[in-house]
C-alpha positions in Angstrom: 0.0 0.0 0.0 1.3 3.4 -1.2 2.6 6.3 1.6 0.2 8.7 2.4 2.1 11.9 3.2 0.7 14.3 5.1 1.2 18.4 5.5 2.8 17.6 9.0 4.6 14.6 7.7 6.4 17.4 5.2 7.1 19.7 7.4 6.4 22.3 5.2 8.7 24.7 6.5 9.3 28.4 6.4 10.5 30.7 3.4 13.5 31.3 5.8 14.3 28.1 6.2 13.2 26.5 3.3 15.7 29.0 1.5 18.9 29.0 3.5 21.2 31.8 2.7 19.0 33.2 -0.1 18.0 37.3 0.0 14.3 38.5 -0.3 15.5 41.4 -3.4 11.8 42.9 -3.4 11.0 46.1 -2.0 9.0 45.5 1.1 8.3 49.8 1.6 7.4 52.7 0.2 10.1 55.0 -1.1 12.1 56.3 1.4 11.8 60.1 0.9 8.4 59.9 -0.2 8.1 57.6 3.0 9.1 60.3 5.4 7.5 63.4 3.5 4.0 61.6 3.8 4.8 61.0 6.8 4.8 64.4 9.0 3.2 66.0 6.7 -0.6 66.5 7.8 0.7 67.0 11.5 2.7 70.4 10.4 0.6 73.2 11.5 2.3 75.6 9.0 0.2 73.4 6.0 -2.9 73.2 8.4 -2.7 77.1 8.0 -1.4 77.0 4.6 -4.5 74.9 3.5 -6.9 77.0 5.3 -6.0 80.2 4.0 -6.3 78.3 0.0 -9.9 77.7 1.0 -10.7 80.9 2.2 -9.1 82.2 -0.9 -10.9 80.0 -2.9 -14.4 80.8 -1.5 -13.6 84.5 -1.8 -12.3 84.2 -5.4 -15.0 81.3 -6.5 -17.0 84.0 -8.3 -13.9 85.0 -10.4 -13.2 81.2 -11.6 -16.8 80.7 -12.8 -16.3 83.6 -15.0 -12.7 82.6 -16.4 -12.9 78.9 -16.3 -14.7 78.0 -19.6 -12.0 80.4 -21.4 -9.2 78.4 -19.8 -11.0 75.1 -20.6 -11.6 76.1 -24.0 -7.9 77.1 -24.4 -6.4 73.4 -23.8 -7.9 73.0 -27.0 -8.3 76.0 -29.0 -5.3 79.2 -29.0 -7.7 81.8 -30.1 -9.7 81.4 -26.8 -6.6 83.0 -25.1 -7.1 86.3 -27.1 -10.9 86.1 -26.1 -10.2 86.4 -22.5 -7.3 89.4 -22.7 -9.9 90.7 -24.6 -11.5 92.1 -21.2 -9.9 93.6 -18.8 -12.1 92.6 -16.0 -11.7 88.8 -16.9 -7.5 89.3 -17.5 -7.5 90.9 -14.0 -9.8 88.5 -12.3 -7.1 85.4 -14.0 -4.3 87.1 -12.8 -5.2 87.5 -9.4 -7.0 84.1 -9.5 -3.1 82.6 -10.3 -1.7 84.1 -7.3 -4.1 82.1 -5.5 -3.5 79.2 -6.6 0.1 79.0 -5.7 -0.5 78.2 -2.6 -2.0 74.9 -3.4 0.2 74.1 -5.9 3.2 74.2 -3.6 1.4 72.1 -1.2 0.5 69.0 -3.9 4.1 69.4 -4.5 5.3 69.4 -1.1 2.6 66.7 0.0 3.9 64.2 -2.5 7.6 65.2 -2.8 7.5 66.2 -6.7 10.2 68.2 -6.7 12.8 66.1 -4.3 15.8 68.1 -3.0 17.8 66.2 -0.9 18.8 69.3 1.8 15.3 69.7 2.4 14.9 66.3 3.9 15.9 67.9 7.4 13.5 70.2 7.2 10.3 70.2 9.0 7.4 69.4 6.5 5.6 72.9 6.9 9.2 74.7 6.5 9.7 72.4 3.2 6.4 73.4 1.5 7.2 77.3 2.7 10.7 77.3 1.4 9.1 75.7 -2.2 6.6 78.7 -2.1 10.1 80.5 -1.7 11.6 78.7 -4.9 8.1 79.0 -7.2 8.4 82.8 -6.6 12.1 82.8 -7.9 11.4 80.9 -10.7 8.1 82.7 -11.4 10.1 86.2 -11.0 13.2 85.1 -13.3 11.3 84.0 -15.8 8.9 87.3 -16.0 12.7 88.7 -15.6 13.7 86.9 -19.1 10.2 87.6 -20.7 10.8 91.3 -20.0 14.8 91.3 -21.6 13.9 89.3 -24.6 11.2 91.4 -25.7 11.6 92.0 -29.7 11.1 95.0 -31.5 9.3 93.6 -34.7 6.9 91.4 -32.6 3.5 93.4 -31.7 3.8 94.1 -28.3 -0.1 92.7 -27.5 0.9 89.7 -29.1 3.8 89.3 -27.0 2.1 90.1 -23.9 -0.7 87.7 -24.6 2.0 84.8 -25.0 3.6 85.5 -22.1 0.7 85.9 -19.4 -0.8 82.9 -21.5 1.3 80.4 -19.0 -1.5 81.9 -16.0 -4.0 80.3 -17.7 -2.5 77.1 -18.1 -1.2 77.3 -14.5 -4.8 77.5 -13.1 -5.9 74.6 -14.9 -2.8 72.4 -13.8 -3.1 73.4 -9.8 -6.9 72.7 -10.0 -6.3 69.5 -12.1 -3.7 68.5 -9.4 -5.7 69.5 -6.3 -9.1 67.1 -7.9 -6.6 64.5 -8.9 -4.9 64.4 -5.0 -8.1 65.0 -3.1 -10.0 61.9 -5.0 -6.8 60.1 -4.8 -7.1 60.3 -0.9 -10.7 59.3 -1.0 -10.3 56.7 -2.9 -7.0 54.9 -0.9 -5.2 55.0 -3.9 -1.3 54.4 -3.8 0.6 57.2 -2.8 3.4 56.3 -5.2 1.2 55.7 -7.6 -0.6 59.1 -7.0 3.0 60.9 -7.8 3.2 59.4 -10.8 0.1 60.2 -11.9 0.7 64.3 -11.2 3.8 63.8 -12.8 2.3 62.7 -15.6 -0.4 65.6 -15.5 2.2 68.3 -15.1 4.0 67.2 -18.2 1.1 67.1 -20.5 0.0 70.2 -19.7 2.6 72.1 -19.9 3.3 70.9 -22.9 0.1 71.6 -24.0 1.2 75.4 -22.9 4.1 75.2 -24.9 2.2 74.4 -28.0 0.2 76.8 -27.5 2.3 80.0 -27.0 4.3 78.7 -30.0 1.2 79.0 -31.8 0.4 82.6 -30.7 3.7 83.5 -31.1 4.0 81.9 -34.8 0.8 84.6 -35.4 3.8 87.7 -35.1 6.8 85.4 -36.3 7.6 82.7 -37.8 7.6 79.1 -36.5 11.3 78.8 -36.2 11.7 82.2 -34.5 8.5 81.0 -32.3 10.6 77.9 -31.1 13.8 79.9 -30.5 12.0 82.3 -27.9 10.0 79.3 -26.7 13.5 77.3 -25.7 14.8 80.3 -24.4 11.8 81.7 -22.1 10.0 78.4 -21.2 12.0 74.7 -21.8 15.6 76.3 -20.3 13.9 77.6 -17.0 11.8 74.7 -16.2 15.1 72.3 -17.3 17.3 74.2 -14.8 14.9 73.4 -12.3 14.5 69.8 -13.0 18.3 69.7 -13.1 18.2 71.4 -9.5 15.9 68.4 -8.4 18.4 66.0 -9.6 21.7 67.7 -8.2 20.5 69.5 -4.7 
């Protein structure tokens, strides 16, 4: 008559065991500095206050995005809607001041999910990490409205040129509120954190290179498309390479 074997008669044993010397190569965590951002970051009360103060904002200036918001919508998919709206002055203002609202959120998405990873800011409390980004979006925003200012051509029409450059306000709104929906339904929902990142990431790129197609396309409307790209490269794609390159060397 045959063996009957049973589990206990195996002694099925543990991985460990079963394995001697061998190494478990899988990550078993998170990423580390995504890890420890997530980690302190809803205890900081400088984002408690940070996050208040964007919804008081946004209550207060909720009036102003119903008006601009089907322009900026419009415009991912159409350039000529972004003359429509510099067309009134009213609706220009309300965008502008509308931006400066919005970054404040921004910087929080990025600081809440680490986009934009410099190393030195690991020691940092979280709420002094998404201040000292706020810190870093104003340089950037300032050096590039520097560069806009110096490289302004003589045989472009000046509207033109203005419309192309305040053109990246528009596209800004749509990516912070794209961003805040995407993170807020994301946290509902349970959804990864690392796969959350990605998917901003991802969002961030497509838009703004649906911005860059479209001030190429304004621009191409005083110049031609060569002379379009050369402005774009220097105004747009070297600022926001120097500060990916920041990311990857600080």
């Amino acid at each position: 008559m045959p063996d009957l074997y049973t589990v206990d008669t195996l002694r099925v044993l543990p991985a460990s065991e079963a394995f001697p010397g061998s190494r478990l190569l899988a990550p078993t965590q998170a990423d580390g500095g995504l890890g420890r951002a997530l980690m302190d970051w809803g205890d900081s009360p400088v984002n408690d206050v940070l996050i208040v103060v964007f919804t008081i904002l946004t209550v207060l200036y909720l009036r102003r995005l119903v008006g601009i918001l089907p322009y900026l919508v419009k415009g991912l998919w159409r350039w000529k809607e972004v003359p429509n709206l510099e067309t009134s002055m009213r609706l220009s203002r309300d965008r502008t001041s509308f931006a400066l609202v919005m970054v404040v959120p921004f910087c929080l998405v990025i600081s809440r999910y680490n986009l934009y990873p410099l190393r030195f800011l690991e020691g940092f409390d979280a709420g002094i990490r998404t201040l000292i980004l706020i810190g870093i979006f104003a340089v950037y925003a300032l050096a590039r409205r520097f560069l806009t200012r110096i490289a302004e051509p003589r045989r472009i029409n000046y509207d033109t040129w203005r419309m192309a450059a305040v053109s990246g306000y528009n596209y800004f709104i749509v990516l912070t509120l794209v961003l805040v929906a995407t993170a807020g339904v994301s946290a509902i929902a349970g959804v990864n954190e690392l796969t959350v990142k990605k998917i901003l990431l991802y969002e961030i790129a497509v838009i703004f290179a649906i911005f860059l197609l479209r001030r190429t396309q304004i621009l191409s409307n005083a110049c031609n498309q060569f002379t379009a790209f050369l402005y774009l490269c220097g105004l747009e794609i070297l600022p926001a390479g120097l500060l990916v390159a920041s990311a990857l060397i600080f």
